[in-house]
N, C-alpha and C positions, 0 to 999 in steps of 0.2 A: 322481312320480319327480323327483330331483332331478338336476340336471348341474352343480352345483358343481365336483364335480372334474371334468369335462371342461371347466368354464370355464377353471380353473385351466390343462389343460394347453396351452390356446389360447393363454394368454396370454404361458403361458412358450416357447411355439413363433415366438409373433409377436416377442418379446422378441431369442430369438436371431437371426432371420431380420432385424432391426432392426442388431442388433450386428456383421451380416454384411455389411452394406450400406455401415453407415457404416464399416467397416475394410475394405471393398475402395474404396470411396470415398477413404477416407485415401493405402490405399496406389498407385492412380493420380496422386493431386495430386501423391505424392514424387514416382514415376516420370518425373509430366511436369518436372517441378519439375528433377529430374536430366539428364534429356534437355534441356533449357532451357540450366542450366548446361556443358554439353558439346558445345551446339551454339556457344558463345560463346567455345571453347577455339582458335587460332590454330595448327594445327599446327607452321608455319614459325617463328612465335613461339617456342614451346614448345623445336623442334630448336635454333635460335640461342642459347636458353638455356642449353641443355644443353650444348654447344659451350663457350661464355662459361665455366659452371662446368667444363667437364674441363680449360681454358685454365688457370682458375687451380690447377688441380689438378696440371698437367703442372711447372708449377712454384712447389709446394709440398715444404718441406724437412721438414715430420710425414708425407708419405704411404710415408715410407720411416724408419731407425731412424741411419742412419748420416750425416745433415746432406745429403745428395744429391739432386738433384732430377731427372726424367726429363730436362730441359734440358741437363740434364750432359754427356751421353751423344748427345742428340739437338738438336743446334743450331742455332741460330732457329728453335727453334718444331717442329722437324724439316721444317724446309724445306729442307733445305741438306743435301747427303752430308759425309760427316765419316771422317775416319783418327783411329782411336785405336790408339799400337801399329802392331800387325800390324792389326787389326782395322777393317773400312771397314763404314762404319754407314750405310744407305741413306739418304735423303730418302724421307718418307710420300707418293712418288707414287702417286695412286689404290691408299691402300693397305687399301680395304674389298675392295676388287675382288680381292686377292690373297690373301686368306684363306679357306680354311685351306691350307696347304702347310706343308712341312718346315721346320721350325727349326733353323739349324745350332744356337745355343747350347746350347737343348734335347734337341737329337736326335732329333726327333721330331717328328709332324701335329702341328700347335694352331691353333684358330681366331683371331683377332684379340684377343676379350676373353683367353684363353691368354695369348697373347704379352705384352699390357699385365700382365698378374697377375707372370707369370715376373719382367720386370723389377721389377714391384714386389716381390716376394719377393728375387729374389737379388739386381741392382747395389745398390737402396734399400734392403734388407736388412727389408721390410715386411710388413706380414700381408696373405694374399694378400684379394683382395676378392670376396665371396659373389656368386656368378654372376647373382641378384638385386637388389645393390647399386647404386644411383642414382649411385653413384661409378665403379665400373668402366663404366657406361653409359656417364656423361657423358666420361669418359678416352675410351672408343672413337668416341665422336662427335666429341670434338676431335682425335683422332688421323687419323680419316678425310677430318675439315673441311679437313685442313693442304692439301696440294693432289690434289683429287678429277680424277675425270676429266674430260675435255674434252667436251662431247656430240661426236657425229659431224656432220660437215659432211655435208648434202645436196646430192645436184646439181639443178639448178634445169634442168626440160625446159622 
């Protein structure tokens, strides 16, 4: 009797079962390799940054079509309440906390990224920005950054 061909299929079995090993092999070293990477990542870094960019994006005169910038409308920074007209333009107090509610302009509920898109649509005359855009992010992170809330003071027994 011969077992040639059952050598054969030994070998092509060990063959795979090899190919199995070293490609779960491989794909653990990414995994740690990525986990590595992401443990190295500074949250607070990362949020400042995003901040920093929506800064210069609040006064950028491309994010809109008509030379206008969010600063326009919203001054220092939207730290400040502002009269334009008839029309009184709040300061961004703790204004992540305040969203979603009624928009006069709009007439309507809008959540915070809403409200940022609207003005970039209508005063900047802009295209509005994709709900997953690193742009509209960073705007709502600097919008929120301007002045958040106060923590609550504890009483000390």
């Amino acid at each position: 009797m011969s077992y040639e061909g059952g050598d054969c299929k030994v070998k092509k079995i060990i063959v795979v079962v090899l190919v199995a090993i070293i490609a779960a092999g491989v794909m653990l070293a990414y995994a740690e390799e990525k986990k590595e990477a992401k443990a190295k990542v500074d949250p607070d870094t990362e949020l400042a940054k995003s901040v920093e960019r929506g800064f210069a994006l609040f006064n950028d005169k491309k994010l809109g079509t008509n030379g206008k910038t969010c600063n326009d409308c919203h001054k220092s920074g939207g730290a400040q309440d502002v009269k334009m007209g008839d029309m009184s333009i709040k300061a961004f107090d703790d204004l992540a906390a305040q969203y979603p509610k009624y928009f006069m302009m709009a007439e309507k509920v809008l959540t915070l990224d809403q409200v940022v898109n609207f003005c970039v649509t209508m005063p900047l005359k802009g295209k509005a920005l994709a709900w997953d855009d690193q742009k509209l992010t960073d705007l709502v992170a600097y919008c929120a950054s301007v002045k958040p809330a106060k923590p609550e003071k504890t009483e000390k027994k």
